[in-house]
PDB file of N, CA, C and O in Angstrom:
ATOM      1  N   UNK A   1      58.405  41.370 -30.806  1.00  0.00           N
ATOM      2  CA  UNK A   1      56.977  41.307 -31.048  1.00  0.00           C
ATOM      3  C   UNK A   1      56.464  39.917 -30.684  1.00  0.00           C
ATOM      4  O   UNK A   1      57.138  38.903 -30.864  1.00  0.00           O
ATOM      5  N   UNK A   2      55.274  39.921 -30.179  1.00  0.00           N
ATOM      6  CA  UNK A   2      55.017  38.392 -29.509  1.00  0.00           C
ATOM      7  C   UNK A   2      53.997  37.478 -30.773  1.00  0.00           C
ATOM      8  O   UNK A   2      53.303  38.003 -31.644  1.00  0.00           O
ATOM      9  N   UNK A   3      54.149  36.306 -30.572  1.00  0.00           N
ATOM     10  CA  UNK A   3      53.449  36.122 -32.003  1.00  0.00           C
ATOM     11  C   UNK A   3      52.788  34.633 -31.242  1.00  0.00           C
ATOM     12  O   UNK A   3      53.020  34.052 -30.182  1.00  0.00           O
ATOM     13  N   UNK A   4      51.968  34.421 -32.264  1.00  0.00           N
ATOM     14  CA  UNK A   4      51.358  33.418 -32.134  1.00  0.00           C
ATOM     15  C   UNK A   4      52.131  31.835 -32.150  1.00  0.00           C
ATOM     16  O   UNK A   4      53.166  31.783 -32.815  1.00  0.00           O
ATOM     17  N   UNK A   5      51.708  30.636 -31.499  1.00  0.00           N
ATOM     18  CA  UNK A   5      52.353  29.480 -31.486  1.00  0.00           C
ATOM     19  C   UNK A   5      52.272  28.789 -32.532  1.00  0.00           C
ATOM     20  O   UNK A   5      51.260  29.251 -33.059  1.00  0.00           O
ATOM     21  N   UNK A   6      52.642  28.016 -33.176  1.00  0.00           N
ATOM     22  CA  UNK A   6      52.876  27.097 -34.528  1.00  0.00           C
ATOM     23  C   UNK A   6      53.086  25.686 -34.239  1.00  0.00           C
ATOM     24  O   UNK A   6      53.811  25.244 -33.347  1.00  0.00           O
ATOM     25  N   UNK A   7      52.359  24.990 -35.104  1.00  0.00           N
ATOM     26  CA  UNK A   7      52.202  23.788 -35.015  1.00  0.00           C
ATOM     27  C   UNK A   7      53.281  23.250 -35.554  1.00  0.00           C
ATOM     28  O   UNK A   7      53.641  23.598 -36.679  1.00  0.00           O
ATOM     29  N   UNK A   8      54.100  22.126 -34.682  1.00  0.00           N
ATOM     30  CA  UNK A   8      55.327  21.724 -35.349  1.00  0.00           C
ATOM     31  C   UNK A   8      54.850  20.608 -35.263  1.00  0.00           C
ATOM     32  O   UNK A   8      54.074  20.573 -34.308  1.00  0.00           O
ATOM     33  N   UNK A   9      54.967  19.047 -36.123  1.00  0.00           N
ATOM     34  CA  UNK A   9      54.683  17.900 -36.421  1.00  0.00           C
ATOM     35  C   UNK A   9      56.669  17.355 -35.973  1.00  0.00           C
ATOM     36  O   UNK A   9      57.801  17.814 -36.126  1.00  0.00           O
ATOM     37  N   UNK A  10      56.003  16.145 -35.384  1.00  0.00           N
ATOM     38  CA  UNK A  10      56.851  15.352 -34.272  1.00  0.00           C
ATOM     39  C   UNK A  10      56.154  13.935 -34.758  1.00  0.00           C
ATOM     40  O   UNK A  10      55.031  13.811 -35.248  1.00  0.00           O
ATOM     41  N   UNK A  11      57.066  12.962 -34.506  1.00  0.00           N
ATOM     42  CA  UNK A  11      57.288  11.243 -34.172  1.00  0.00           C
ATOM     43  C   UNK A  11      57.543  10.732 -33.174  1.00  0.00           C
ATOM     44  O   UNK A  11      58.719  10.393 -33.041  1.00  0.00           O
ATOM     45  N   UNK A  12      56.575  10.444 -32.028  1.00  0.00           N
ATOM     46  CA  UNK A  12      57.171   9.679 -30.904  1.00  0.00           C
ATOM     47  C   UNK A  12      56.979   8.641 -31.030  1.00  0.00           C
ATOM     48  O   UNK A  12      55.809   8.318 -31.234  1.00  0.00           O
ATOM     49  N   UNK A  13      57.900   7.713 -30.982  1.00  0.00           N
ATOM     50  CA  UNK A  13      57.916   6.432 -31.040  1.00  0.00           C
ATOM     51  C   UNK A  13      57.111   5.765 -32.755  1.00  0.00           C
ATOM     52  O   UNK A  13      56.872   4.559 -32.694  1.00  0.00           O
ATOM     53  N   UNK A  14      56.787   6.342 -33.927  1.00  0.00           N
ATOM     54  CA  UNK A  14      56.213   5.761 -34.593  1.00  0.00           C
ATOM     55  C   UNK A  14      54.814   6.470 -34.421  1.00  0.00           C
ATOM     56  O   UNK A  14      53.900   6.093 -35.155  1.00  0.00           O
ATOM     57  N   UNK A  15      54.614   7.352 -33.611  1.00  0.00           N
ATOM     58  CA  UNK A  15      53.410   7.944 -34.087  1.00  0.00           C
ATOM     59  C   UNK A  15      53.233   9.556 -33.989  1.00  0.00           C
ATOM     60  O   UNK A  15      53.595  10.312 -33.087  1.00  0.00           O
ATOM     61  N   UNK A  16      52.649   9.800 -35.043  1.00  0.00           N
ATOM     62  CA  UNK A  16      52.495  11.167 -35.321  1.00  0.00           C
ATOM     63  C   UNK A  16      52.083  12.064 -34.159  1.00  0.00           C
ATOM     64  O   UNK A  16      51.234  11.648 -33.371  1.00  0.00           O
ATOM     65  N   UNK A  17      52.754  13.540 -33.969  1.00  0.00           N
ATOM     66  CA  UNK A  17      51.745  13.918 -33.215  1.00  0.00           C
ATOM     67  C   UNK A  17      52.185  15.972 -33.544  1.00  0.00           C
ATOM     68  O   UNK A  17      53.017  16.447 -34.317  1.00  0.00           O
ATOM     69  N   UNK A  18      51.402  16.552 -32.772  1.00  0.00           N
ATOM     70  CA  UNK A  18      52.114  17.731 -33.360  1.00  0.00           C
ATOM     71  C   UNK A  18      51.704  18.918 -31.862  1.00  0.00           C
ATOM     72  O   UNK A  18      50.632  19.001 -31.264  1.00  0.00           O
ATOM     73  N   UNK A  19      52.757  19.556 -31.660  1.00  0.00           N
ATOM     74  CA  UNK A  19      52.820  20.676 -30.876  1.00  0.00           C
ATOM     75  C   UNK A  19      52.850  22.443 -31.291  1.00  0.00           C
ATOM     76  O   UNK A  19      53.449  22.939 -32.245  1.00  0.00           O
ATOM     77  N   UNK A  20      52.247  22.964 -30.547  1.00  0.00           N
ATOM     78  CA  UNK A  20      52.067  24.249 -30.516  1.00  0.00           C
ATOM     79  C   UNK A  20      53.187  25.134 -29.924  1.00  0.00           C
ATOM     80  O   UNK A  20      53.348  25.138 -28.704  1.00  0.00           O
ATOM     81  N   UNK A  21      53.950  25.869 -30.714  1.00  0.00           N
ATOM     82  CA  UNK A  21      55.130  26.521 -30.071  1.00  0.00           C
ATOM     83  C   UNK A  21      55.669  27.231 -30.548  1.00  0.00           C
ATOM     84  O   UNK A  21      55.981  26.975 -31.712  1.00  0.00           O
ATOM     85  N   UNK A  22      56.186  28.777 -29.850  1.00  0.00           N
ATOM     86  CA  UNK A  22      56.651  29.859 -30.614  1.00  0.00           C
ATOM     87  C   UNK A  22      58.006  29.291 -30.800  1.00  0.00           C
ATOM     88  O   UNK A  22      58.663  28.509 -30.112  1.00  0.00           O
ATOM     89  N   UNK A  23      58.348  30.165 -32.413  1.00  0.00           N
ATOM     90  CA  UNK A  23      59.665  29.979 -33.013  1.00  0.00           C
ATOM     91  C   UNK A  23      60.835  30.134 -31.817  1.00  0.00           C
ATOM     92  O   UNK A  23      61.893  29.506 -31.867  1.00  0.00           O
ATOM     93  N   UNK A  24      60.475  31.105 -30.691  1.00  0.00           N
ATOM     94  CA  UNK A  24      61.823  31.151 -30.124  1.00  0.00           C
ATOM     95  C   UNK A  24      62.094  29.775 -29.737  1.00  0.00           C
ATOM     96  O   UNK A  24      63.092  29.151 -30.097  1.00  0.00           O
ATOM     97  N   UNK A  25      60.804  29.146 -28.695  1.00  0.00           N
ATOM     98  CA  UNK A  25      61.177  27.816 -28.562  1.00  0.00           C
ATOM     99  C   UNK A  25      61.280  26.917 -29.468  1.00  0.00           C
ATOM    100  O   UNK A  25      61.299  25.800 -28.951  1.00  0.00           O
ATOM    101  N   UNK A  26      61.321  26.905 -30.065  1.00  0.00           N
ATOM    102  CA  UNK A  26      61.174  25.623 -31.101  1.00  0.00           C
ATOM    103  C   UNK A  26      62.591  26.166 -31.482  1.00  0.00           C
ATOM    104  O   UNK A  26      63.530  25.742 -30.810  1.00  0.00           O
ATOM    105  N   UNK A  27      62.747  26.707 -32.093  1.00  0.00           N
ATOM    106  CA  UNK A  27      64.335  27.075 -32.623  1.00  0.00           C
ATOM    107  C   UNK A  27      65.335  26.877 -31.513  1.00  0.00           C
ATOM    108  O   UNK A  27      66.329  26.303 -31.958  1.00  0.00           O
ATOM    109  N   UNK A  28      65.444  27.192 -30.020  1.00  0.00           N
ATOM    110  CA  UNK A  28      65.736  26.831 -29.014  1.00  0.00           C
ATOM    111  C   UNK A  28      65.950  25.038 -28.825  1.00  0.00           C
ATOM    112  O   UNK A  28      66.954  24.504 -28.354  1.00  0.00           O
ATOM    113  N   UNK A  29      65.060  24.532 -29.190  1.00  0.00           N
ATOM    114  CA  UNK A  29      65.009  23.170 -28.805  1.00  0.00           C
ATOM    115  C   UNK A  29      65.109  22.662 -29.750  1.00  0.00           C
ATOM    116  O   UNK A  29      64.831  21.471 -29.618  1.00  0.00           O
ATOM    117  N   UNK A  30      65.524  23.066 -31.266  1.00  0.00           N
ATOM    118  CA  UNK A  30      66.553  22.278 -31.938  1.00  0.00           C
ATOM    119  C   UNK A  30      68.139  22.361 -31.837  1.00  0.00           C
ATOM    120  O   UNK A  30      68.978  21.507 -32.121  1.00  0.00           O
ATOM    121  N   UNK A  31      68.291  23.665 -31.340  1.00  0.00           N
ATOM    122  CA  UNK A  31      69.534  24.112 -31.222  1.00  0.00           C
ATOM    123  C   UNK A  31      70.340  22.791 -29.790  1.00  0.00           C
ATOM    124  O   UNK A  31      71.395  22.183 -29.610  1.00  0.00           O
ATOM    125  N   UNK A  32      69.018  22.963 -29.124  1.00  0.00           N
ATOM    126  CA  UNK A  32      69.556  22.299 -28.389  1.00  0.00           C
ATOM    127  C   UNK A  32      70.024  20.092 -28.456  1.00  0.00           C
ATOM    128  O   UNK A  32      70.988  19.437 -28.060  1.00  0.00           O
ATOM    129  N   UNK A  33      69.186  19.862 -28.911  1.00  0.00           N
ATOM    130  CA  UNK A  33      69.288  18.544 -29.952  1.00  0.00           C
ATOM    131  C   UNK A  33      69.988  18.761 -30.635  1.00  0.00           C
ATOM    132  O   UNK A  33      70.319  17.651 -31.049  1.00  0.00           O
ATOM    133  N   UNK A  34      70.709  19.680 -31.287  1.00  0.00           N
ATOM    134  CA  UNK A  34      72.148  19.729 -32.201  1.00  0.00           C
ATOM    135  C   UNK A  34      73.605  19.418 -31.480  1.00  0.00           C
ATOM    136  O   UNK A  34      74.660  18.928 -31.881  1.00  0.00           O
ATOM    137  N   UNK A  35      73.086  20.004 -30.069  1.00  0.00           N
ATOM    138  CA  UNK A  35      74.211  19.821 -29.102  1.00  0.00           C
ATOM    139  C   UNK A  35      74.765  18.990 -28.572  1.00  0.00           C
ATOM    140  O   UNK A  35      75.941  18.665 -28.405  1.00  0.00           O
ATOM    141  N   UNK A  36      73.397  18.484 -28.178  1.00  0.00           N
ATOM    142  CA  UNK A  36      73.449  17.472 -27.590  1.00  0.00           C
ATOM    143  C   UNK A  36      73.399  16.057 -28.661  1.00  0.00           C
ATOM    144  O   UNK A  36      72.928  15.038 -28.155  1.00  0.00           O
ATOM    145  N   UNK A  37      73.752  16.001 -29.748  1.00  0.00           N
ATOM    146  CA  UNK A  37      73.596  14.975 -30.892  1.00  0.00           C
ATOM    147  C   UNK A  37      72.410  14.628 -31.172  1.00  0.00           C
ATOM    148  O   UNK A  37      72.457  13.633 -31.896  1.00  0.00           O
ATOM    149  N   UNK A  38      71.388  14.942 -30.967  1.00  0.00           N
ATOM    150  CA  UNK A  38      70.271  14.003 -30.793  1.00  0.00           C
ATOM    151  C   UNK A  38      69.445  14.582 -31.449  1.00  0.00           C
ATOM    152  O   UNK A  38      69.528  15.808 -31.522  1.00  0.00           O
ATOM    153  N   UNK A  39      68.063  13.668 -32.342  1.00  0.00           N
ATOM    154  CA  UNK A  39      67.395  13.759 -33.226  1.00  0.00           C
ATOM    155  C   UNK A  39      66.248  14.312 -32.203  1.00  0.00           C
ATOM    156  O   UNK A  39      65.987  13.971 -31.049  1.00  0.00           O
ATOM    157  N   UNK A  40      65.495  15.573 -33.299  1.00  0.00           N
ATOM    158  CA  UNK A  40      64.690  16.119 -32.481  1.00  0.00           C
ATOM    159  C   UNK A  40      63.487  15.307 -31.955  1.00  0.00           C
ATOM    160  O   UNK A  40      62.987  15.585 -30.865  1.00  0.00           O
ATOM    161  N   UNK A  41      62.977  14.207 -32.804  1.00  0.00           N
ATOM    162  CA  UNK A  41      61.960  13.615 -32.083  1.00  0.00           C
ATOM    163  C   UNK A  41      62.386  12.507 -30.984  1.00  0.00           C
ATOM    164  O   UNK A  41      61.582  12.135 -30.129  1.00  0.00           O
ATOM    165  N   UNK A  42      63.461  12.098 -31.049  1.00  0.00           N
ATOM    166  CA  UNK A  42      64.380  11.185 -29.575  1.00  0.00           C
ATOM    167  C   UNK A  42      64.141  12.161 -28.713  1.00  0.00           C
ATOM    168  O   UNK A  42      63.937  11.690 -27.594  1.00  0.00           O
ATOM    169  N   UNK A  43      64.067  13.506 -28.751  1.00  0.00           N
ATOM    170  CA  UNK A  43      64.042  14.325 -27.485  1.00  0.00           C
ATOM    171  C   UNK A  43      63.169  14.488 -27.149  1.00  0.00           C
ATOM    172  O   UNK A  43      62.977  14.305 -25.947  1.00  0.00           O
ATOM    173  N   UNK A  44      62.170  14.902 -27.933  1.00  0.00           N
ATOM    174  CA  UNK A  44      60.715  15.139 -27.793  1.00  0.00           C
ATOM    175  C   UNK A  44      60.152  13.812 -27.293  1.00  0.00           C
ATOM    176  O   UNK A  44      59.239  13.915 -26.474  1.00  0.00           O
ATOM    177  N   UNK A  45      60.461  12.828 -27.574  1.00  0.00           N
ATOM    178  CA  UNK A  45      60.063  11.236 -27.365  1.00  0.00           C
ATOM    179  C   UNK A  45      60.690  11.048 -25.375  1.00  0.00           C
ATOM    180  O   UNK A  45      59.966  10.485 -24.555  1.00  0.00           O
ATOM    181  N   UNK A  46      62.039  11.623 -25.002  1.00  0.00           N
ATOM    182  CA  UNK A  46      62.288  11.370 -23.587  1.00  0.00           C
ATOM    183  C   UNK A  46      61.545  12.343 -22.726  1.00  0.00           C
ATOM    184  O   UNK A  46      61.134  12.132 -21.585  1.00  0.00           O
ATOM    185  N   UNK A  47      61.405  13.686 -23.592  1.00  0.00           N
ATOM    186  CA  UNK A  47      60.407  14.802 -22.666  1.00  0.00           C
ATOM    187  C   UNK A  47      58.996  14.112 -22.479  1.00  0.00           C
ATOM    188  O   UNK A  47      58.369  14.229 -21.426  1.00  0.00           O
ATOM    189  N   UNK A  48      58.661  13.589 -23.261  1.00  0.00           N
ATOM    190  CA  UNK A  48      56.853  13.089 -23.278  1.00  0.00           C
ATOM    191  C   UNK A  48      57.291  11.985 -22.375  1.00  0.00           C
ATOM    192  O   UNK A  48      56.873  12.258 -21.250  1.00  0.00           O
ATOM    193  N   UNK A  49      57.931  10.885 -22.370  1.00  0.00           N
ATOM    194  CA  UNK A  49      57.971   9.600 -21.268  1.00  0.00           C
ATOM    195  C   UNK A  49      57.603  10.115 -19.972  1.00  0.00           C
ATOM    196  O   UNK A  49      56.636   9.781 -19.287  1.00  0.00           O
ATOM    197  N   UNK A  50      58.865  11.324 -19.619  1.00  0.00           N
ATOM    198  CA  UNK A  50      58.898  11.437 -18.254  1.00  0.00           C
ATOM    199  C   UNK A  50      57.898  13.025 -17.873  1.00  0.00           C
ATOM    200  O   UNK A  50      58.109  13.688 -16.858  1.00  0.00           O
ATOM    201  N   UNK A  51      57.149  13.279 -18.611  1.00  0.00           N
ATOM    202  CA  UNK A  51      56.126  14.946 -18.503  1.00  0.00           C
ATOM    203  C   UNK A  51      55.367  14.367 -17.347  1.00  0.00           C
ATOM    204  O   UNK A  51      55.527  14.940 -16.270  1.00  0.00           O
ATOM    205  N   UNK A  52      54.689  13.487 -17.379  1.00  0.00           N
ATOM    206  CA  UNK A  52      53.364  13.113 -16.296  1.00  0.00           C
ATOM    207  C   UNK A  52      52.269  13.750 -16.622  1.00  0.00           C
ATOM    208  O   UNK A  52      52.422  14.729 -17.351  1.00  0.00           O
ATOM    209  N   UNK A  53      50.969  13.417 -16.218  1.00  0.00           N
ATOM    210  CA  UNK A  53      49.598  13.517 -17.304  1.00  0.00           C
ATOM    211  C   UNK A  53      49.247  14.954 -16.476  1.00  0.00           C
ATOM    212  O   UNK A  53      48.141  15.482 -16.590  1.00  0.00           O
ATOM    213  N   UNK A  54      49.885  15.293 -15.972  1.00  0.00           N
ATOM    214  CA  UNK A  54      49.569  16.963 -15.560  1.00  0.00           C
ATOM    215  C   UNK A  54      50.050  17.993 -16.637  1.00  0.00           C
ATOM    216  O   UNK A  54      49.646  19.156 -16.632  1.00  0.00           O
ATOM    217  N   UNK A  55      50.890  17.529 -17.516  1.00  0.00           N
ATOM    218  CA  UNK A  55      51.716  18.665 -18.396  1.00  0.00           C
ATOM    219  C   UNK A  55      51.470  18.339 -19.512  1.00  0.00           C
ATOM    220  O   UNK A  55      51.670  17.137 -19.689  1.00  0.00           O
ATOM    221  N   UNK A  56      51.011  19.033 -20.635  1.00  0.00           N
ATOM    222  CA  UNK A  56      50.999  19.115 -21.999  1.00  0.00           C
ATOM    223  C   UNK A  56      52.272  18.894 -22.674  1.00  0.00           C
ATOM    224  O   UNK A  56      53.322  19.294 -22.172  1.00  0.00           O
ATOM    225  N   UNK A  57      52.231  18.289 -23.763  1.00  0.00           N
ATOM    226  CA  UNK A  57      53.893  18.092 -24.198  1.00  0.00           C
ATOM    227  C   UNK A  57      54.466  19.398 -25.115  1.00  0.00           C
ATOM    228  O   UNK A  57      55.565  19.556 -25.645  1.00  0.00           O
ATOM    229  N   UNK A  58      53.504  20.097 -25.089  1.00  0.00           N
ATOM    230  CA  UNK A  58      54.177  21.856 -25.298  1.00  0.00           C
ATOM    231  C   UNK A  58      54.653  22.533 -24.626  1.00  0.00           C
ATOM    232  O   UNK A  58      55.602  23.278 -24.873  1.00  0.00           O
ATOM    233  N   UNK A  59      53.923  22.366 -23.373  1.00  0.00           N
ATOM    234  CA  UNK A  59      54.396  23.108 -22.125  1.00  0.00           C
ATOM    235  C   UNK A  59      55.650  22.386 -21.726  1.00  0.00           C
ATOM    236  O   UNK A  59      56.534  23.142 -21.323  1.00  0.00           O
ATOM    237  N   UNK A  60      55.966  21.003 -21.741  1.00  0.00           N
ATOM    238  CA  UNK A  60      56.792  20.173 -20.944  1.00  0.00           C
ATOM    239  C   UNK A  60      57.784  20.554 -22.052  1.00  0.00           C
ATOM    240  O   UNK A  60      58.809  20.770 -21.405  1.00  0.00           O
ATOM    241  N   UNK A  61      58.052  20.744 -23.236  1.00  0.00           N
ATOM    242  CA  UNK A  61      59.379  21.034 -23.990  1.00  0.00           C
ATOM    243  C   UNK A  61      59.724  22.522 -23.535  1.00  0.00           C
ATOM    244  O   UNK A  61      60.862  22.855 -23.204  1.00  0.00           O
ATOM    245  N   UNK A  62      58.540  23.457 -23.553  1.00  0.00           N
ATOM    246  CA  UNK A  62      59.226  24.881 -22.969  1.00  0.00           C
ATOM    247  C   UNK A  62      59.782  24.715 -21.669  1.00  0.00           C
ATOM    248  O   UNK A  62      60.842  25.135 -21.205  1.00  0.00           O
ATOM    249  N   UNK A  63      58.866  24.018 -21.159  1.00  0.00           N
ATOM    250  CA  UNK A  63      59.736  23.715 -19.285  1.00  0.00           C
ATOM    251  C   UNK A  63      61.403  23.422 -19.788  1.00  0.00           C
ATOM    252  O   UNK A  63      62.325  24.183 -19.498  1.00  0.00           O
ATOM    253  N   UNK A  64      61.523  22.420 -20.429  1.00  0.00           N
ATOM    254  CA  UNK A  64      63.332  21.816 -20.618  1.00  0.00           C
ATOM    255  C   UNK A  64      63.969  22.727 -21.454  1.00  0.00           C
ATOM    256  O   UNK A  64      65.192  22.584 -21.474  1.00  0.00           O
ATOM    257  N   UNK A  65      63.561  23.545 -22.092  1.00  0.00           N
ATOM    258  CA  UNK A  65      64.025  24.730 -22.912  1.00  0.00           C
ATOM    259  C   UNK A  65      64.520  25.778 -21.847  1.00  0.00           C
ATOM    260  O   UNK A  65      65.688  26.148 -21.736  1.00  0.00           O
ATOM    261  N   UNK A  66      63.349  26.245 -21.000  1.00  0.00           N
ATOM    262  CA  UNK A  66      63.849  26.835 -19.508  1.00  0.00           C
ATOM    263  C   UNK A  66      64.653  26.309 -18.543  1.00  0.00           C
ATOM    264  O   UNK A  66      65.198  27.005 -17.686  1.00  0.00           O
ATOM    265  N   UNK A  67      64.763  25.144 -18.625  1.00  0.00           N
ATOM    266  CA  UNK A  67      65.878  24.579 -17.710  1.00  0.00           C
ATOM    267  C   UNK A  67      67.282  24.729 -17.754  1.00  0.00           C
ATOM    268  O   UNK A  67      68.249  25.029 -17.054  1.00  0.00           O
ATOM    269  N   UNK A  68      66.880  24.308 -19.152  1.00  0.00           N
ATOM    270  CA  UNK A  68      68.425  23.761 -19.800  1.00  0.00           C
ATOM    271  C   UNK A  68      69.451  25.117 -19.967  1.00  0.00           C
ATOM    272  O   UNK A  68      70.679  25.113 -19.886  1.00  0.00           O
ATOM    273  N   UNK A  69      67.996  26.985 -20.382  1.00  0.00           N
ATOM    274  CA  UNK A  69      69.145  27.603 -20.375  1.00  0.00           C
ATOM    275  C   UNK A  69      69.187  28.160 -19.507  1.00  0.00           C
ATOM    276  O   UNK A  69      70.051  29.034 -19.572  1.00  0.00           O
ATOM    277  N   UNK A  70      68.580  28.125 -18.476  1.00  0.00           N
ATOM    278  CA  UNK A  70      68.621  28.250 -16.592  1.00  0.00           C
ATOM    279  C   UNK A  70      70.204  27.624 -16.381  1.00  0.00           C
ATOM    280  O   UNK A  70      71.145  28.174 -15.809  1.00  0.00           O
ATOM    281  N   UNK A  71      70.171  26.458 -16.958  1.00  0.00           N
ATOM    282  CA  UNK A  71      71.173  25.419 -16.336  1.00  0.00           C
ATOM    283  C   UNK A  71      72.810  26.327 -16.640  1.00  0.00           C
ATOM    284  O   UNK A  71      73.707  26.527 -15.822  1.00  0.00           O
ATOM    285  N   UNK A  72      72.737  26.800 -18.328  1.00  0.00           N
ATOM    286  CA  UNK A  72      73.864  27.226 -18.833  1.00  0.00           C
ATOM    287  C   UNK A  72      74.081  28.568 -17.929  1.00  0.00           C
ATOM    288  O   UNK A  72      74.989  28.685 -17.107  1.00  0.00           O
ATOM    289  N   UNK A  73      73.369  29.287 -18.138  1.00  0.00           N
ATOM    290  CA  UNK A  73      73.496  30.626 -17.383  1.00  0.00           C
ATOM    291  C   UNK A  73      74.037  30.703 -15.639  1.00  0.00           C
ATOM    292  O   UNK A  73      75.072  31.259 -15.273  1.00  0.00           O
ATOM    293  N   UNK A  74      72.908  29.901 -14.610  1.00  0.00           N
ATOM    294  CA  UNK A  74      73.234  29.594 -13.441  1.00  0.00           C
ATOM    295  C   UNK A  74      72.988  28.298 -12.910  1.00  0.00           C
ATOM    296  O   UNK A  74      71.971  27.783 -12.446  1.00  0.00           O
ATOM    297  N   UNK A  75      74.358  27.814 -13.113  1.00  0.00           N
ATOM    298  CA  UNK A  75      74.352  26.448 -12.710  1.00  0.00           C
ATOM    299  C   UNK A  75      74.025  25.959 -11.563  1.00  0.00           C
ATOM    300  O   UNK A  75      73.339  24.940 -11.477  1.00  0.00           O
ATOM    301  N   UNK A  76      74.559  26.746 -10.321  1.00  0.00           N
ATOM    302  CA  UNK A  76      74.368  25.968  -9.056  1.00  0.00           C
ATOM    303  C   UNK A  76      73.261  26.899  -8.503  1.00  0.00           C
ATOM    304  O   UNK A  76      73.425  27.161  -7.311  1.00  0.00           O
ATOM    305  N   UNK A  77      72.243  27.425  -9.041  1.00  0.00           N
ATOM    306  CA  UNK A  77      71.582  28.216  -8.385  1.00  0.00           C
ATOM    307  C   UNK A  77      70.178  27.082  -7.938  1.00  0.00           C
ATOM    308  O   UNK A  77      69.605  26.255  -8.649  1.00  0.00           O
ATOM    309  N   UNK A  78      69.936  27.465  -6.441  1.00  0.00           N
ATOM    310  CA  UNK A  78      69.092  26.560  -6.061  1.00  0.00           C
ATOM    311  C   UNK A  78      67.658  27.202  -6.451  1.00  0.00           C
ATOM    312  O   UNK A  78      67.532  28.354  -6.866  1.00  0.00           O
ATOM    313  N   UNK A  79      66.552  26.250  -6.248  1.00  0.00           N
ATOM    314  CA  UNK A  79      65.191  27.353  -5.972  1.00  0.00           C
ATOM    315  C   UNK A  79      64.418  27.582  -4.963  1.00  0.00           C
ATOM    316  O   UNK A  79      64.083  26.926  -3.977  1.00  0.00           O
ATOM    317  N   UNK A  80      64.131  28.861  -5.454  1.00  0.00           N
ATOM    318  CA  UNK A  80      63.807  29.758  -4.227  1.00  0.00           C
ATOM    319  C   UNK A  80      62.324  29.216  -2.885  1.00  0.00           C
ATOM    320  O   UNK A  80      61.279  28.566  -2.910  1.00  0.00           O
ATOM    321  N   UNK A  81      62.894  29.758  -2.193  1.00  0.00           N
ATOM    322  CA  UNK A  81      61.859  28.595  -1.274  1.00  0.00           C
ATOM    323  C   UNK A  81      60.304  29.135  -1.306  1.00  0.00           C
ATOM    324  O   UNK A  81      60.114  30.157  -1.966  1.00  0.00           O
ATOM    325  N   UNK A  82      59.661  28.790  -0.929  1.00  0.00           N
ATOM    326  CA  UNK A  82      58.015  29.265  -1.464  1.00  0.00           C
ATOM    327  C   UNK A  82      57.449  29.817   0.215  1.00  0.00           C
ATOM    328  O   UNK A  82      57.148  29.169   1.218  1.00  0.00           O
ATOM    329  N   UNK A  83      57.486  31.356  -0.079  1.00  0.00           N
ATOM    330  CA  UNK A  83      57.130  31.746   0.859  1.00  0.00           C
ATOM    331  C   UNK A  83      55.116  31.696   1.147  1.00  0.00           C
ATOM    332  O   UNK A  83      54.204  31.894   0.344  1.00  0.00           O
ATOM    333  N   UNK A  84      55.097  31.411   2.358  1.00  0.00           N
ATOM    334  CA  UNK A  84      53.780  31.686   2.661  1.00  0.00           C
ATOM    335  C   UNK A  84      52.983  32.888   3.358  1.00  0.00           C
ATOM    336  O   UNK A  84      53.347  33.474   4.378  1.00  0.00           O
ATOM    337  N   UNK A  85      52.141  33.072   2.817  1.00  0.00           N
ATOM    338  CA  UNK A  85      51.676  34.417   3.314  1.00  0.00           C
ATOM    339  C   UNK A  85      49.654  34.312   3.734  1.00  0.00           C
ATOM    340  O   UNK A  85      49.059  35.304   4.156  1.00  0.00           O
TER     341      UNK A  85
END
């Protein structure tokens, strides 16, 4: 069932801030900070450095949530080239 996004409250660097995000991701991207040792707002803090002012830092944690289990699943898979039409 698809549900609405939830505000999760985050610390980057010393300041408050808070994101919009369904439980899958958010549960996803602690799981993944468990793995990887790391405190969830250190992660959230390297995703926001390097997002660039085109990406929301909601969208930019689901992007690395998609990556990362892109990455586990198919590792060497390249991407697909962008056809024109």
């Amino acid at each position: 069932m698809m549900q609405r996004p939830q505000k999760r409250s985050l610390t980057l660097k010393g300041h408050r801030t808070s994101v919009s995000l369904e439980d899958a991701f958010w549960n996803e991207f602690c799981d993944i900070a468990r793995d990887k040792n790391r405190a969830i707002n250190d992660l959230a803090a390297e995703i926001d450095a390097i997002r660039g002012s085109e990406c929301g830092l909601a969208s930019a944690i689901r992007l690395f949530v998609l990556e990362n289990m892109r990455d586990q699943v198919r590792p060497n898979d390249k991407p697909c080239a962008n056809s024109a039409n």
